[in-house]
C-alpha positions, 0 to 999 in steps of 0.5 A, a space after each residue: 373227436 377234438 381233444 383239449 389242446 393241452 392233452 394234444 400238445 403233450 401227447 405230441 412231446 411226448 411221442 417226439 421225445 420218444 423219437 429221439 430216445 430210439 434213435 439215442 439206443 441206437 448210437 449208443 451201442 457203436 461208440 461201446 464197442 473197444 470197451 465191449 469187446 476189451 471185457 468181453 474179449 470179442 472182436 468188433 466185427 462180433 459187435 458190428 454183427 449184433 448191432 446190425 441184427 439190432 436195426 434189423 430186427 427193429 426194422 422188421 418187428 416195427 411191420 408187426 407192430 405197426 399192424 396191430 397199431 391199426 386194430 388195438 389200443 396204441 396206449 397199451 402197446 406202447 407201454 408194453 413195448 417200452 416196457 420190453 426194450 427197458 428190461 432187456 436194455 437193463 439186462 445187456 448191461 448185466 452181459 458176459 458172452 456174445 450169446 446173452 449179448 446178442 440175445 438182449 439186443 435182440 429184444 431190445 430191437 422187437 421192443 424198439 419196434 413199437 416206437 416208431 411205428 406206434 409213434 408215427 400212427 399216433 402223431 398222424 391222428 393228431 397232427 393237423 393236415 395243414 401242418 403234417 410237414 412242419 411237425 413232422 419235422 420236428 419227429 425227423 430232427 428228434 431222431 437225428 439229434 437221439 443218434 447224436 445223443 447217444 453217442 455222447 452218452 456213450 463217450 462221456 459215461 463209458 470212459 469215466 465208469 464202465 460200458 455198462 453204465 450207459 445202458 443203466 443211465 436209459 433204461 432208467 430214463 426209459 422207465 421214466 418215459 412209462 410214467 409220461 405215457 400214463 397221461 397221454 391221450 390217445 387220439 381216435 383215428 383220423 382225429 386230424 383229417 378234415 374230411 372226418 371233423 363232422 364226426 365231432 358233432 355227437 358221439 360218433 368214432 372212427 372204428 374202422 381197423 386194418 384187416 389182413 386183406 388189406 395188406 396186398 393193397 397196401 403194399 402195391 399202391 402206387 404211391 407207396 410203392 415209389 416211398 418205398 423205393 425211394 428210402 431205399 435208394 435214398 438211405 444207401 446214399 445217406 447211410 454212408 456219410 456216417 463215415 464222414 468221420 472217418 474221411 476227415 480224420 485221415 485229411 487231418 492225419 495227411 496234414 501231420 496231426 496225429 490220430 488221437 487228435 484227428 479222432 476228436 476234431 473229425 468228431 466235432 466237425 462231423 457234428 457241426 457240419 449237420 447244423 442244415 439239417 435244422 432247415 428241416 422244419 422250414 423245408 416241411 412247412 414249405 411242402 405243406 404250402 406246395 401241397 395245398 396248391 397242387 397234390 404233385 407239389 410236395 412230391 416235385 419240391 422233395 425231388 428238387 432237393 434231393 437231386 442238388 444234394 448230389 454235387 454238394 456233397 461231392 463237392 464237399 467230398 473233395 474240397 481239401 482242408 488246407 491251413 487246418 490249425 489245432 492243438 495237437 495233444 490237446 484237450 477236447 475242449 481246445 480243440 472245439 475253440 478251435 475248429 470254430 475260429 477256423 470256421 471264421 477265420 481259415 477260407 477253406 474250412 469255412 467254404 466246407 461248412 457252407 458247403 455242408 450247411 446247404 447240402 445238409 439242409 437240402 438233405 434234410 427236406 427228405 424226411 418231413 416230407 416223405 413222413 407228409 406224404 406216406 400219410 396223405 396216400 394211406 388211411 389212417 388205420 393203414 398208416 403205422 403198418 405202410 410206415 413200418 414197411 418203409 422204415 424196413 427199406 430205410 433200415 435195408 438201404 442204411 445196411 447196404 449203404 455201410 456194406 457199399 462203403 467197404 466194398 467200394 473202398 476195397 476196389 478203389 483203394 487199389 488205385 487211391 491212397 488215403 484219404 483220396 479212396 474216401 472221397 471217391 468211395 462215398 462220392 460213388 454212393 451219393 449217385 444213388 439220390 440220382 434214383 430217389 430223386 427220379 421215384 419222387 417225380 414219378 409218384 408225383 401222379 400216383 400222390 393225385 390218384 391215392 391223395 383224392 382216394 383217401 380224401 374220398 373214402 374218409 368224406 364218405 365215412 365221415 357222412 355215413 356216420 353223421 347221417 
């Protein structure tokens, strides 16, 4: 059962990269809007409609997906997948209407799908039990930095070319990912569970597969039913800091600067002020220690966490940004030396990067643990289709969390000027992690049941085989 480490370590590369390349096409579609819609003479909220139908139709194909990860060669389906989201990101870059548009993002969301789901069923059969946390740390910063990515892409390509040549720029990466596939190797199920080592001895494999009449239990288990809950709350609280941007630009506007330069400088600040999030990696390893002291512990650790991230962001939120000083009209480049001096050297704006620098930080032991934990209360032929149904409530609570923004603005900015109806707006959405956090201590007692469970059946497969 036990691949040769470097096939393991590859395998690994490569299917973290392949986490930051779907998040990349994801942020890539929202900064092309205004050169979409001025070619193609459509309305950015024809183009918000396509990109959300994009998330949710990944989210949605990610539960099929991840079913057959669980009964077929994963290899296999990864490389159709990929091979289906690269045709048609190479065909949305050939679109002239809002119907071929819409219906290439469409596929490219059902070829997205398997991304995911297949990734995480892979890398859970690889990664050893002892340090699930801390490499799937590495998976959830990948997916970060993609969004990142491939809003630079975006930025930096559209406004030298046209909005076309991003998507030509990934498919071509993407068929270049089809080629590293052919030598990865696919781990047997289970490959990184302790209680199937023995499996290793002769030539025996983990051939169970997910059958239909596993679904409903999948579904109702305790534990995943609190994960699921949680990332839906979870998301809708963190689905709305994607307007960070837009609150700061309107702070930088209050104070005189003028649009253009409140745009680049919000940018710039939104990026640096995610710098925390690196903490991940510390964060999941910490859950790996907590956890083998005690199977509640991953689940207590997380909620901590969670629920301090509340005042820091509200906080962060509120505090105002005063003695800013930038180049107005300058140049991006100046006006990034800028911000950094500022950092340094204005009181205010260095308080919000250490405000944003902890409560990103505390956000960010969300992810490697929840990924953690979603993996020790399932089997491993259930672990891609238990994922692909939580990824469905992330990508819901992420809907809802940008729909609450602009309801809630709405009713606020009755009372509240800019950029005061912001902060109140997405302070309002943070108490949603008041809810994530509780889910988090009450499955702390269903993690023991299902954890000892998995242990269990795995224990008693492992030696029926070997005997």
């Amino acid at each position: 059962m036990k691949q040769s480490n470097f096939h393991m370590y590859y395998t690994i590369f490569v299917f973290i990269a392949l986490a930051a390349f779907e998040h990349i096409i994801i942020g890539l579609f929202p900064p092309l809007f205004p050169y979409i819609s001025e070619d193609l003479s459509l309305g950015e909220g024809s183009l918000g409609f396509i990109s959300g139908m994009n998330i949710l139709v990944t989210a949605i194909s990610s539960i099929y997906w991840g079913y057959l990860s669980g009964k077929y060669n994963r290899k296999r389906l990864i490389m159709i997948g990929t091979l289906l989201w690269v045709g048609s990101i190479f065909l949305t870059a050939t679109s002239h209407s809002f119907a071929e548009l819409l219906f290439y993002q469409i596929l490219t969301g059902i070829g997205l799908g398997c991304m995911a789901s297949i990734g995480f069923s892979v890398l859970t059969d690889y990664i050893p039990y002892r340090k699930r946390g801390l490499l799937l740390s590495l998976w959830g910063m990948a997916q970060g930095l993609g969004g990142i990515a491939g809003s630079m892409i975006a930025s930096l390509t559209a406004t030298s070319t046209s909005w076309r040549w991003p998507f030509e720029i990934v498919g071509l990466i993407g068929l270049v990912l089809i080629f590293l596939y052919v030598f990865i190797t696919e781990p047997d199920r289970g490959a990184a569970d302790p209680e199937l080592k023995n499996m290793g001895t002769g030539n025996q494999t983990y051939d169970y597969v997910i059958e239909l009449k596993h679904l409903k239990a999948i579904l109702l288990k305790g534990s995943n039913v609190y994960l699921y809950i949680q990332a839906l709350f979870m998301n809708i609280a963190t689905g709305s800091l994607i307007w960070i941007p837009t609150l700061y630009t309107y702070k930088m506007i209050q104070q005189g600067y003028a649009m253009d330069t409140a745009v680049i400088a919000s940018g710039f600040l939104y990026a640096i002020f995610q710098v925390g999030g690196m903490a991940s990696v510390y964060l999941g390893h910490l859950g790996d220690r907590v956890q083998r002291k005690s199977f509640k512990g991953r689940a207590h650790l997380t909620a901590f966490f969670v629920i301090f991230t509340l005042p820091l962001y509200v906080s962060f939120f509120a505090i105002p940004m005063k003695g800013l000083s930038l180049p107005d009209g300058g140049s991006s480049i100046a006006i990034l030396f800028s911000l950094i001096q500022q950092i340094f050297f204005n009181p205010w704006v260095a308080l919000l990067f250490v405000l944003s620098f902890i409560a990103s930080a505390f956000q960010s032991a969300n992810t490697p643990n929840w990924l953690a934990l979603i993996t020790d209360v399932n089997l491993p032929e259930h672990r891609g289709t238990a994922f692909s149904v939580a990824n469905l409530f992330n990508s819901i609570g992420r809907t809802l969390g940008n729909v609450g923004v602009g309801m809630i603005l709405g009713m606020v900015g009755t009372h509240f000027d800019h950029p005061y109806n912001y902060i109140m707006t997405l302070s309002i959405l943070q108490l949603f992690l008041i809810p994530s956090a509780i889910c988090y201590w009450k499955m702390a007692k269903n993690n023991v049941t299902d954890i000892r469970h998995v242990k269990s059946t795995l224990t008693s497969r492992g030696n029926k085989e070997t005997s």
